[in-house]
C-alpha positions as CSV (number, residue, x, y, z in Angstrom):
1,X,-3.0,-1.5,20.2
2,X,-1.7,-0.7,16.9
3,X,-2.7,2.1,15.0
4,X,-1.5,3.6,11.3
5,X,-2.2,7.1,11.0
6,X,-1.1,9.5,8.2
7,X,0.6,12.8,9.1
8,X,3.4,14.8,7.3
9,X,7.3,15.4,8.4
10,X,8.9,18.6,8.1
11,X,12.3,19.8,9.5
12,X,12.2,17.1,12.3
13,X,8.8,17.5,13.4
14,X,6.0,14.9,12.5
15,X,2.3,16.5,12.2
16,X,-0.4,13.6,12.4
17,X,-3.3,14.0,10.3
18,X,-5.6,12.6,13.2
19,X,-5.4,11.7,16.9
20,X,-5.1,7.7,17.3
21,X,-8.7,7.0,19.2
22,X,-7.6,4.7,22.5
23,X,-4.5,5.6,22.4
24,X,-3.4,8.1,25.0
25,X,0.8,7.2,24.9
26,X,3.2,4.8,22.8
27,X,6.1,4.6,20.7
28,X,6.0,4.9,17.2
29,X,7.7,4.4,14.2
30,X,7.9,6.7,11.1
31,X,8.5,5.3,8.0
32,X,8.9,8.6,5.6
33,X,7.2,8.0,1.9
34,X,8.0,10.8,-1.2
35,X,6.2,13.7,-0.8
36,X,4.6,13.4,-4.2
37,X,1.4,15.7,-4.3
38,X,-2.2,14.5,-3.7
39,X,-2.1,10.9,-4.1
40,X,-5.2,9.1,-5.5
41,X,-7.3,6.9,-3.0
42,X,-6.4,3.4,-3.1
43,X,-8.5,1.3,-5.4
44,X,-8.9,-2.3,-6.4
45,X,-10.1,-4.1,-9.0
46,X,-13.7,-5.5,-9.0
47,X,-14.6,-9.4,-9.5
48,X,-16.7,-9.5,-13.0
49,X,-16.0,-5.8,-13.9
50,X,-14.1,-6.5,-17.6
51,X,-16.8,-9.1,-18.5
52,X,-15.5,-11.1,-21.9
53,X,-16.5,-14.1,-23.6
54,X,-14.9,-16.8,-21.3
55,X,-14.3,-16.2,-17.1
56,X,-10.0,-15.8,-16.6
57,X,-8.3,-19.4,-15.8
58,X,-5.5,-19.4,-13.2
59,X,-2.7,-19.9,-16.2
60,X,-4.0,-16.5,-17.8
61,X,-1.9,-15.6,-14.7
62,X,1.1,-17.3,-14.6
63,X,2.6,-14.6,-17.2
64,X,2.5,-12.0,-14.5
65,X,3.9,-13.8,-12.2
66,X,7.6,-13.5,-11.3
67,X,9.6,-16.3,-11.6
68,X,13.4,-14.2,-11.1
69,X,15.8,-14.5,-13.4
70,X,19.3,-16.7,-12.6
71,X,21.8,-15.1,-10.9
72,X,20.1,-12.1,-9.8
73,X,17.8,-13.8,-7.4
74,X,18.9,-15.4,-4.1
């Protein structure tokens, strides 16, 4: 089973932030993000919630896209 958990790392020691549930033992790898401060809870936009006159087509899109740039891209 796999399990993401949030903790904190200080001085060599990591501190989870909960105990995995059905998981007694494994191995784990830490992957260390900025220490930043309270970070807002993840949010997403909501289907319908900027309602204008007409309903987004997929080429209102295209501009956000990336399309790299020559010789920086593989």
């Amino acid at each position: 089973m796999t399990a993401l958990l949030l903790g904190d790392y200080r001085d060599g020691v990591v501190t989870l932030k909960e105990k995995p549930r059905g998981v007694r033992e494994g191995r784990v790898r830490v992957l260390l993000v900025p220490a930043t401060g309270d970070q807002p809870e993840p949010r997403a936009l909501v289907y319908g919630k900027y309602r204008g006159p007409m309903m987004s087509e997929p080429e209102d899109f295209l501009e956000a896209q990336w399309h790299g740039r020559e010789g920086l891209d593989d």
